[in-house]
N, C-alpha and C positions, 0 to 999 in steps of 0.2 A: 242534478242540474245546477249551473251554476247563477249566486244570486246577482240581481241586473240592478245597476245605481244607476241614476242618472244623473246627468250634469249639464248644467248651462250654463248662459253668462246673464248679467244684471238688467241687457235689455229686454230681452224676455218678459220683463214688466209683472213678472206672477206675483198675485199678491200673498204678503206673508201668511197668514194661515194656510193659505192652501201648500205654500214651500214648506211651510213645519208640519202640514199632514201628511203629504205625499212625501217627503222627506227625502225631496230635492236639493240636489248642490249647487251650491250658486258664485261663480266667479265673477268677481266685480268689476266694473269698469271704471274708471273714474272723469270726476269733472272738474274742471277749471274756472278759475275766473280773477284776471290780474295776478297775484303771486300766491291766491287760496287757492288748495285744492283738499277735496272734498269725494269718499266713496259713493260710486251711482248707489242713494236710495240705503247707504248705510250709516257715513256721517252728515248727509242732509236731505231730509224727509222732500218729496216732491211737494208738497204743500209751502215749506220753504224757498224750495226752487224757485216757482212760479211769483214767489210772493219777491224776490228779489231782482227776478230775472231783467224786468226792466230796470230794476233804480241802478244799475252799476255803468257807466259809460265804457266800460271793457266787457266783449265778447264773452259769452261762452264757453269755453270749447271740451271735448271731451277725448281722455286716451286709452286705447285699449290694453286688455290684461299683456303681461307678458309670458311666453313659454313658462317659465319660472313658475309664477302663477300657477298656472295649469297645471305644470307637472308635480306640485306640493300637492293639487287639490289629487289628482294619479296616485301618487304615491302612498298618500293617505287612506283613501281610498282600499286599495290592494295591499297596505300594510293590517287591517284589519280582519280583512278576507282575502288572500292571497290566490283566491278562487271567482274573485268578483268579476262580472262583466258589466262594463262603463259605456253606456250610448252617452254622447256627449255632442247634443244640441245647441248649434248658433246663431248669432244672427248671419243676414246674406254679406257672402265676401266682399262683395259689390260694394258695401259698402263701409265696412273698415277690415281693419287685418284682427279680428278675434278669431276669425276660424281659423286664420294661418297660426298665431301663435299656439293653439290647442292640437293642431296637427304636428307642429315643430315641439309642443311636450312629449306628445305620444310616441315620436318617433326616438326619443329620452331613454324611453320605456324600456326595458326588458321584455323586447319581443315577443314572450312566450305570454306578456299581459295581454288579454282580450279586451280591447278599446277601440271601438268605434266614432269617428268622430262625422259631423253631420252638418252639412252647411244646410242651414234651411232656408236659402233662399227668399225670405221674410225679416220683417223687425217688428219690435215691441211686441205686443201678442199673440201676432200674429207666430211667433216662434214660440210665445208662451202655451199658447192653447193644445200646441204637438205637443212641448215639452208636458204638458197634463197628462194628456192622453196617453204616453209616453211610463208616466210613472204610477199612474193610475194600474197599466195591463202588467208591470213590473210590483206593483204591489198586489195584484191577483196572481201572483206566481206564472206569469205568462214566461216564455223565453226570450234571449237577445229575438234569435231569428223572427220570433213570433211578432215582437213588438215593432222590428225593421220594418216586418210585411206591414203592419199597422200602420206606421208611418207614409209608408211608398202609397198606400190607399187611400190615405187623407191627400196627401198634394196631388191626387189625380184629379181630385175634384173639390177645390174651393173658392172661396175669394176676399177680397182684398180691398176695401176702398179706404180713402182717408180723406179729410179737408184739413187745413190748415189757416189760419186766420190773413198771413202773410208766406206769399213764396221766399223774402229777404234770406230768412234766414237757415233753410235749404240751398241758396246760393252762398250764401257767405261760407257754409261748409262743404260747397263743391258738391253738394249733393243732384243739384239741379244746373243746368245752365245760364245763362244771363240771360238770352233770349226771352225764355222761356219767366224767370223772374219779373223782367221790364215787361212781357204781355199781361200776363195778371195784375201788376200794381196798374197796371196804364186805364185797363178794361175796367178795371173797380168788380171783377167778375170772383164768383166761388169756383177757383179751380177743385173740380175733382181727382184726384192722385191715385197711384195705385202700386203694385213691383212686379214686374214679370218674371218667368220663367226664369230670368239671370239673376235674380236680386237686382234688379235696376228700377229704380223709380223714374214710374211713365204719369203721362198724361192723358187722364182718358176723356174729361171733356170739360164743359167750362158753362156757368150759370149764373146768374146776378140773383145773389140772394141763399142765404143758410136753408132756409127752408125749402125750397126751389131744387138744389144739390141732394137733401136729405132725400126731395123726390124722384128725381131721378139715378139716386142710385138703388132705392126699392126698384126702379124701373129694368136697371143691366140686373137687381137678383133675381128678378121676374124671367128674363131673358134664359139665364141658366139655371134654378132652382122647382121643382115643382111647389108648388105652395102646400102639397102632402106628405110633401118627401120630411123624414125626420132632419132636425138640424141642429146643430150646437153654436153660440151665439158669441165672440169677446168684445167687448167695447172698450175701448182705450180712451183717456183724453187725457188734456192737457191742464189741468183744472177748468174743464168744462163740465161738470155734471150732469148737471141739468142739460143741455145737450146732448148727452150721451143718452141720457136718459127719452128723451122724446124720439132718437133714433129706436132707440129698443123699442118703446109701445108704437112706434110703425111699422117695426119690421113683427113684430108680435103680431099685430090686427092681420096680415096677409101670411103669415108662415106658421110652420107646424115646428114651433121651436121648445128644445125642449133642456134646453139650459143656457143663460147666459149670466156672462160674469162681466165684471163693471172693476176696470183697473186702473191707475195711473200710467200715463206716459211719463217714464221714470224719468230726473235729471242727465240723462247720457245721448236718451233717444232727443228728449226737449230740448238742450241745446241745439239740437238741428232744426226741428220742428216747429219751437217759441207754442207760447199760452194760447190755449182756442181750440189748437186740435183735435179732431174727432178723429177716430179709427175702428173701423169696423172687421172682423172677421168673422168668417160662416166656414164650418167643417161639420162632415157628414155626422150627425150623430149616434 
């Protein structure tokens, strides 16, 4: 049987120990700012991000890997083990071209390579937490197929929430609509965020008040989760900790959770997102 790598890109957001235990590949994305630029979360720590994000009067912005990229990290790969099979996990198309360029490697490839590539329809942990799970059944000597079916079984059934401090700056990268930006600053409201089925970030409802949000969206995982059913937990923020953290012991007090992990929204995702944001993911566990 052949052996299964995995591969992601830097939104993904996994934190390094667990990339150097499960012995994940990680293609980088990178970020800008005026005429620096900087690897997402490799030449500058998200702690720094956040810590300058505001003091620059030039934007953010971030650009994806290219084919190139990808196909070094392919080639490498199968130059090792010439037998290797590569699941290669991304964020949603929806929202930048990293899974096109990792498709436009594969198709590089020497055909007879066995490379799978995977749009996960998700960002920041929410792509991290498959990619876990991902390389976790790949290091229990699971197979590609085995691990595929793994995956198809988690996105049957999870979810997705986020808050963000400001919608600005999800419009300023086209993530969001204007509309939709000028309702939230107007309302003074905690929008709650979410990505569907396409990788599109929706709106799912709207609250005055961090804490007020926090509660209602215990309430939508109330809606779809049994409070007995096993669960697995990823919390993303934006240097917000200690938020993250009160999300967790509320989602703790009501659920039968039986692992969660506490990560940065890395500099690639947070040029979209800006400082504040909370992100939640729930997968069967």
């Amino acid at each position: 049987m052949s052996k299964v790598r995995v591969v992601t890109d830097s939104t993904a957001d996994i934190p390094e120990e667990i990339r150097k235990r499960l012995d994940i590949e990680v293609v980088p994305l990178k970020v800008h700012v005026g005429t620096e630029t900087y690897r997402d979360t490799g030449s500058i720590s998200p702690k720094e991000f956040y810590e300058r994000f505001g003091e620059s009067p030039q934007p953010w912005k971030s650009s994806q890997p290219t084919p190139v990229d990808f196909l070094a990290k392919y080639q490498s790969l199968t130059r090792e083990d010439p037998n290797t099979a590569i699941i290669s996990i991304h964020l949603s198309s929806a929202l930048s071209g990293t899974y096109q360029s990792a498709l436009l490697a594969k198709s590089r490839m020497d055909e007879k390579k066995d490379i799978t590539v995977i749009d996960s329809r998700k960002a920041s942990f929410g792509t991290g937490i498959r990619v876990v799970r991902a390389a976790e059944a790949a290091q229990a000597g699971k197979s590609k197929e085995e691990i595929l079916a793994l995956l198809q079984e988690l996105d049957e059934k999870s979810s997705l929430y986020f808050l963000v401090n400001s919608l600005q700056h999800l419009h300023k990268g086209g993530r969001i609509g204007k509309a939709a930006a000028v309702l939230g600053s107007l309302l003074h409201i905690k929008p709650i965020l979410s990505i569907d089925d396409e990788g599109v970030i929706t709106w799912v409802d709207k609250v005055r008040g961090h804490r007020k949000a926090m509660h209602r969206i215990l309430e939508l995982l109330l809606e779809k989760w049994s409070p007995t059913e096993p669960i697995e937990v990823g919390i993303s923020h934006g240097d917000a900790l200690h938020e993250a953290e009160k999300l967790s012991a509320l989602i703790n007090r009501h659920f039968n959770v039986k692992r969660t992990t506490f990560t940065w929204v890395g500099p690639a995702v947070g040029s979209h997102s800006g400082p504040g944001t909370v992100a939640l993911f729930v997968i069967k566990a």
